[in-house]
C-alpha positions in Angstrom: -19.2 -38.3 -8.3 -16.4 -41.2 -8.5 -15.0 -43.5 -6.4 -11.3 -43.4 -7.4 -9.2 -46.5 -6.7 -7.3 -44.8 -3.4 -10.8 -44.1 -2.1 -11.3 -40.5 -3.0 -14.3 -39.3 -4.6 -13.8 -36.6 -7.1 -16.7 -34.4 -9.1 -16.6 -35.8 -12.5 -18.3 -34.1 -16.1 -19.4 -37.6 -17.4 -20.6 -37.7 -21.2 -21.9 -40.6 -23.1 -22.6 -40.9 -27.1 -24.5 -43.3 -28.8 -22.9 -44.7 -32.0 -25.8 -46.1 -34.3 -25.5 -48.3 -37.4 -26.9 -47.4 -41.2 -30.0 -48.9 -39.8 -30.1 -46.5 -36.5 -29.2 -49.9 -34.5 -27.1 -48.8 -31.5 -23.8 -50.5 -31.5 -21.6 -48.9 -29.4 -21.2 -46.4 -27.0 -18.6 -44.0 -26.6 -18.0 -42.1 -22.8 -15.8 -39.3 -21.7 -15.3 -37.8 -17.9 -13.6 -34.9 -16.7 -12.5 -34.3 -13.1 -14.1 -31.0 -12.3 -13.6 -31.3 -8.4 -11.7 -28.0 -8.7 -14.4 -26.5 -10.7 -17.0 -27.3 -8.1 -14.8 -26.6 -5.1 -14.3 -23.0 -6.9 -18.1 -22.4 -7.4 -19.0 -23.4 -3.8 -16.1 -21.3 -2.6 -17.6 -18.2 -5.0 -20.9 -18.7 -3.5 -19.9 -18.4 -0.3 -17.7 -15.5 -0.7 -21.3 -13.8 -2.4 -22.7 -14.4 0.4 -20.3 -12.9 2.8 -19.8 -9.7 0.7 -23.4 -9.2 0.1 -24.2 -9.7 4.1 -21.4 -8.2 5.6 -21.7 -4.9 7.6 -18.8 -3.4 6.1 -19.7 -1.4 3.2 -17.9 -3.2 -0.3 -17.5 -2.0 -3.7 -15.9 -3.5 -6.8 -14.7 -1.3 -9.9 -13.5 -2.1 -13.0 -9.9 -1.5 -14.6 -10.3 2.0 -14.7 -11.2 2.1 -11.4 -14.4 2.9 -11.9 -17.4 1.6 -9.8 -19.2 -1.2 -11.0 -21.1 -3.0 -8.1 -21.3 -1.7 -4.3 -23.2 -4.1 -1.6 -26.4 -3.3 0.2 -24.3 -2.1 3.5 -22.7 0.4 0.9 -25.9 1.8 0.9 -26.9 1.5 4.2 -23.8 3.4 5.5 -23.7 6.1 2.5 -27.3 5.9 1.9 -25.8 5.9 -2.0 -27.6 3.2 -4.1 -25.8 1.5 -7.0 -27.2 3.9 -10.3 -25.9 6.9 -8.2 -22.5 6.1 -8.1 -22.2 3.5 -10.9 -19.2 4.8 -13.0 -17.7 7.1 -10.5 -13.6 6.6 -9.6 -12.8 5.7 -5.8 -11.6 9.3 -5.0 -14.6 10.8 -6.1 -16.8 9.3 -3.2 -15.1 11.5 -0.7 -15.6 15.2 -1.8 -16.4 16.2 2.1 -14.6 20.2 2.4 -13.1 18.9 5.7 -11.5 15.4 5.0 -7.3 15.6 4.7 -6.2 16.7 1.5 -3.2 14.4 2.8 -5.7 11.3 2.7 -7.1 11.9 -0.7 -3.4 12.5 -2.3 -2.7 9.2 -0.4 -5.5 7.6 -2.5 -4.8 8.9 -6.0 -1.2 8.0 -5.8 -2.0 4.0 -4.3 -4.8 4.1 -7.6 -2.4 5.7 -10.1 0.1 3.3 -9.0 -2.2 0.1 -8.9 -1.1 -0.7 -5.5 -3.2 -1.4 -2.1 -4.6 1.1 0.6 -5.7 1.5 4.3 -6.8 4.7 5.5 -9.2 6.8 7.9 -11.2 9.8 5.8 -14.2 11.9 6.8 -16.9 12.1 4.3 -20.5 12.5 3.6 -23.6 10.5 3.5 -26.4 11.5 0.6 -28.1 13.3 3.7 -25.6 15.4 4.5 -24.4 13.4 7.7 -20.6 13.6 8.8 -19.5 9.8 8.7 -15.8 8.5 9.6 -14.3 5.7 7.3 -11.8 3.5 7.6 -10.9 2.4 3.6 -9.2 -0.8 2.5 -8.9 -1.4 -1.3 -6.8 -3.7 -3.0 -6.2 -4.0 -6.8 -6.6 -7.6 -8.5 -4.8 -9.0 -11.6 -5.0 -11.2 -14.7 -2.4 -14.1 -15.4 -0.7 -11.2 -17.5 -0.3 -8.9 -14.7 -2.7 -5.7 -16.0 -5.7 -5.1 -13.5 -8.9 -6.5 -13.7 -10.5 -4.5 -10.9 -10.1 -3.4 -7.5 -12.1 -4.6 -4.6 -12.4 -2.0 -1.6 -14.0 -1.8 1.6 -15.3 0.4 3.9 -15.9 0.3 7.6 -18.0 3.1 9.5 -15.3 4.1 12.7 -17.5 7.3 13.4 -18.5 6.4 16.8 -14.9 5.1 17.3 -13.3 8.6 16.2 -16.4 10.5 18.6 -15.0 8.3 21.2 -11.2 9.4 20.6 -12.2 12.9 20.5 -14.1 12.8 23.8 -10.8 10.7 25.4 -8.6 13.5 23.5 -10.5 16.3 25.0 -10.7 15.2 28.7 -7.3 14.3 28.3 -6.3 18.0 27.6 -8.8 19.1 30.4 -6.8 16.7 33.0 -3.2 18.5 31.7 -4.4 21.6 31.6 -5.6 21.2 35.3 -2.6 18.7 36.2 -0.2 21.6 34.8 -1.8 24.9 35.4 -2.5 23.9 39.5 -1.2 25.8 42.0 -0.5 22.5 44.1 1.9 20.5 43.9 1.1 17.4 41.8 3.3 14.7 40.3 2.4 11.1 38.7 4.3 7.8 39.1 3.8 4.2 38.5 2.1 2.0 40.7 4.4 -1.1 41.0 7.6 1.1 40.6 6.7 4.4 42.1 8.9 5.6 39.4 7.6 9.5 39.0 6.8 9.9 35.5 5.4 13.8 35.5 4.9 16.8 38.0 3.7 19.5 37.4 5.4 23.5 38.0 4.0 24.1 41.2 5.9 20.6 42.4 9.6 22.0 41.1 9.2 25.1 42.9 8.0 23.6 46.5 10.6 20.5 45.8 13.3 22.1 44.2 14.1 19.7 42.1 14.6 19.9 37.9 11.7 18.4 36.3 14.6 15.7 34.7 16.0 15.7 38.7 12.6 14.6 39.7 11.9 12.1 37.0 14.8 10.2 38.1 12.7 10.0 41.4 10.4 7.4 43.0 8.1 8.4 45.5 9.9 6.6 48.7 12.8 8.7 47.7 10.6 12.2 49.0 9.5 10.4 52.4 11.3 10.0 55.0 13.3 6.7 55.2 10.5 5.3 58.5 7.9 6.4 56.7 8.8 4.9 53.6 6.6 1.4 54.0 3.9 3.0 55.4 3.6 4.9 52.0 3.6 1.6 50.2 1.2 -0.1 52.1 -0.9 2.5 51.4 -0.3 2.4 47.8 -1.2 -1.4 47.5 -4.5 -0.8 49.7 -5.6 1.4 47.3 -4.6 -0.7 43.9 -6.6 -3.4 45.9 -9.5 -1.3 46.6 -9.9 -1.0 50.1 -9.0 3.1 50.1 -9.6 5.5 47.3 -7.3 8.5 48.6 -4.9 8.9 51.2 -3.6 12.0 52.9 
């Protein structure tokens, strides 16, 4: 290191030659330096990059021009239970050959690649074992000072216990509409600051009498009485606050 005139201290590549006489008497020496601050900077910020790929979670793999794989991290492993020799030399698509993933997804992919472009996606796949995993897929394509592609970097995050919770949300979510719709009593929805109505069900249009559009256009107060009106509300608010759970 150098302390420049403004203060700074820059990494510098110092050199130094010895110039010797016929006799081998030094008699001069002659110096360079070269400001490698950048150089370092560079290395420390590569080192710590390594470290965060190679530690990281997500699963990470790096291929070469072709697209081919050339170096995966150890979460790749942990999450595929792939190691590097087994899929060293394989292209991106060829990872996901599970029957039930979207043939939608995996066109997606081959165009991106073919096209040297990024890609996010979701796809289901298949560990070594066997075991159904959910990924979410990032890759994106890096290039030279002469614009062809050097590699692509990718990255892959395990969502499967994301998408299990989606499909359990999904599926009670159906139940609720199918018992919401398919009652025999009367049943409508409506917000709880507005009492705008935002669904009913059939069995609510025939006691009512109103059109399903008719009665979204409907707050609550507006099928009470007018004196019975605030008495409604204050029930509402009691039970946003906790103090009731039902009223009849």
């Amino acid at each position: 290191r150098f302390i420049k005139g403004d203060g700074t201290i820059p990494e510098l590549l110092d050199r130094g030659f010895i110039i010797r006489n016929d006799e081998g008497t030094a008699i001069r020496t002659v110096g360079s330096m070269q400001d490698i601050t950048k150089i370092k900077r560079t290395q420390e910020e590569l080192k710590m990059l390594s470290l965060v790929v190679k530690e990281t979670v997500n699963a990470v793999l790096i291929t070469d021009a072709e697209t081919r794989i050339t170096w995966i991290n150890k979460a790749f492993t942990e999450i595929t239970e792939y190691e590097l020799e087994e899929v060293l030399g394989k292209g991106i698509v060829d990872l996901f050959q599970c029957p039930k993933a979207d043939i939608k997804v995996k066109a997606y992919l081959k165009k991106c690649l073919q096209e040297k472009i990024s890609f996010c996606c979701e796809i289901l796949n298949y560990t070594k074992s066997g075991r159904e995993v959910w990924l979410e897929v990032k890759g994106q394509p890096v290039f030279n000072k002469k614009g062809a592609l050097e590699h692509y970097f990718a990255i892959q995050t395990d969502i499967t216990k994301r998408k299990e919770v989606e499909l359990q949300v999904k599926i009670s979510e159906e139940k609720y509409k199918l018992l919401f719709h398919k009652s025999s009593h009367a049943k409508w929805m409506f917000k709880a600051d507005t009492y705008q109505i935002v669904e009913v069900n059939e069995a609510a249009i025939k006691l009512y009498g109103y059109s399903r559009e008719e009665f979204l256009q409907l707050t609550i107060p507006d099928l009470k009485l007018q004196e019975e009106a605030p008495e409604f509300k204050n029930i509402i608010q009691a039970m946003i606050k906790k103090t009731e759970d039902s009223y009849a």
